[in-house]
C-alpha positions as CSV (number, residue, x, y, z in Angstrom):
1,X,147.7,166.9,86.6
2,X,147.6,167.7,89.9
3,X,149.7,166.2,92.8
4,X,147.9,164.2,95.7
5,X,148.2,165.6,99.1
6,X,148.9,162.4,101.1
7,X,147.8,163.3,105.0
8,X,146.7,160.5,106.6
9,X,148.5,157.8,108.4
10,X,148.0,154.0,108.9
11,X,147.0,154.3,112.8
12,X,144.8,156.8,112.1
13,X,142.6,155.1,109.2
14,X,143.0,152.0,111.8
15,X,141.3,153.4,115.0
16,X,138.7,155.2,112.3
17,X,137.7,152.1,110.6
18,X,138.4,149.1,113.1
19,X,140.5,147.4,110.6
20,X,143.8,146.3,112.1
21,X,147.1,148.0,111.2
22,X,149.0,145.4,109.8
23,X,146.0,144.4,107.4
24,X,145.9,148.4,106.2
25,X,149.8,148.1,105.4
26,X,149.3,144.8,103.7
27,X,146.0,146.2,101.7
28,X,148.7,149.5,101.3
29,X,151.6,147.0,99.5
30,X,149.4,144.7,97.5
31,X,147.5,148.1,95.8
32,X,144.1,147.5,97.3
33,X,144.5,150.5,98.8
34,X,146.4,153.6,97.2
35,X,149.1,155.6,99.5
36,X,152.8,156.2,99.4
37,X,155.4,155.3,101.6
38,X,157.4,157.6,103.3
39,X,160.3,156.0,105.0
40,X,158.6,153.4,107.5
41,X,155.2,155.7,107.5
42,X,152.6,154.9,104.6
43,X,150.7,157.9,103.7
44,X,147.3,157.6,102.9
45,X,146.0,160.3,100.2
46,X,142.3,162.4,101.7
47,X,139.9,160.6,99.4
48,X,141.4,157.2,99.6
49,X,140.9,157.9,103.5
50,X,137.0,158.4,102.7
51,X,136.8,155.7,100.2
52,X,138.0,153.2,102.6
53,X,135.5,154.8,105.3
54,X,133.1,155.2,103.3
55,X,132.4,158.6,103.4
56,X,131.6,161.3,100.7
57,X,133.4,164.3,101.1
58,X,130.8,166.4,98.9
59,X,128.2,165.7,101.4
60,X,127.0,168.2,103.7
61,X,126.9,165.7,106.2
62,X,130.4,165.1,106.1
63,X,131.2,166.3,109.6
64,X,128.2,164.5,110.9
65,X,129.9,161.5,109.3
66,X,133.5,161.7,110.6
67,X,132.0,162.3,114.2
68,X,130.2,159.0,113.8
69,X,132.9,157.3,112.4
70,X,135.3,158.4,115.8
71,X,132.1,157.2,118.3
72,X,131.6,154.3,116.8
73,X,135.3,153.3,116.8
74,X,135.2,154.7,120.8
75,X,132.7,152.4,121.4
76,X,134.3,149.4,120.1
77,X,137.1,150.3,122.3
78,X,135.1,150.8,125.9
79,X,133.4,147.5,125.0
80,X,136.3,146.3,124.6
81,X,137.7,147.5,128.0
82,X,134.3,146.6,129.5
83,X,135.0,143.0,128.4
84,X,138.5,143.1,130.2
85,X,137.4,144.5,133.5
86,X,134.5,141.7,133.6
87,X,136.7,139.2,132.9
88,X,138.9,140.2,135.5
89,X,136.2,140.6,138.1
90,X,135.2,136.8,137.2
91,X,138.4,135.7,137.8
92,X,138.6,137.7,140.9
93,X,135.2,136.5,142.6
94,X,136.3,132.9,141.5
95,X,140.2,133.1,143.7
96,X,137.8,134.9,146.4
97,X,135.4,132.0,147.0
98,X,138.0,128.9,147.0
């Protein structure tokens, strides 16, 4: 039996998938998702990183897949921002004109 190389963290599967950290940690302790705690770090074995993702490893398009995976989770993130910044313009144009 071979051992499982546990290289993933938490925050990384998090900006990867979208799902929040503290629901990854809480998936981590109740066994719906397989890793190992290392001190205050849970450790996230490679192919329960892909399972959760989504992504087979044996495909050739594996790279393809883990470059969409980081733009799409990018994207989320400038929409975000783009949210933000257009909220705070309304707010501005709205102090400006009273």
């Amino acid at each position: 039996m071979s051992e499982r190389k546990y290289t993933r963290t938490v925050e990384e599967l998090s900006s990867l998938s979208g799902i929040s950290q503290n629901l990854i940690r809480s998936r981590l302790r109740d066994g719906v998702y397989k890793g190992q705690r290392l001190g205050k770090t849970w450790m996230i074995p490679e192919n329960e990183f892909n399972n959760i993702l989504g992504i087979d490893k044996q495909s050739n398009d594996f790279t393809k897949e883990m470059r969409m995976r980081e733009l799409e989770s990018r994207n989320k993130e400038l929409e975000m921002k783009l949210n933000t910044l257009n909220t705070l313009l309304t707010s501005s144009m709205s102090i400006l004109q009273t």
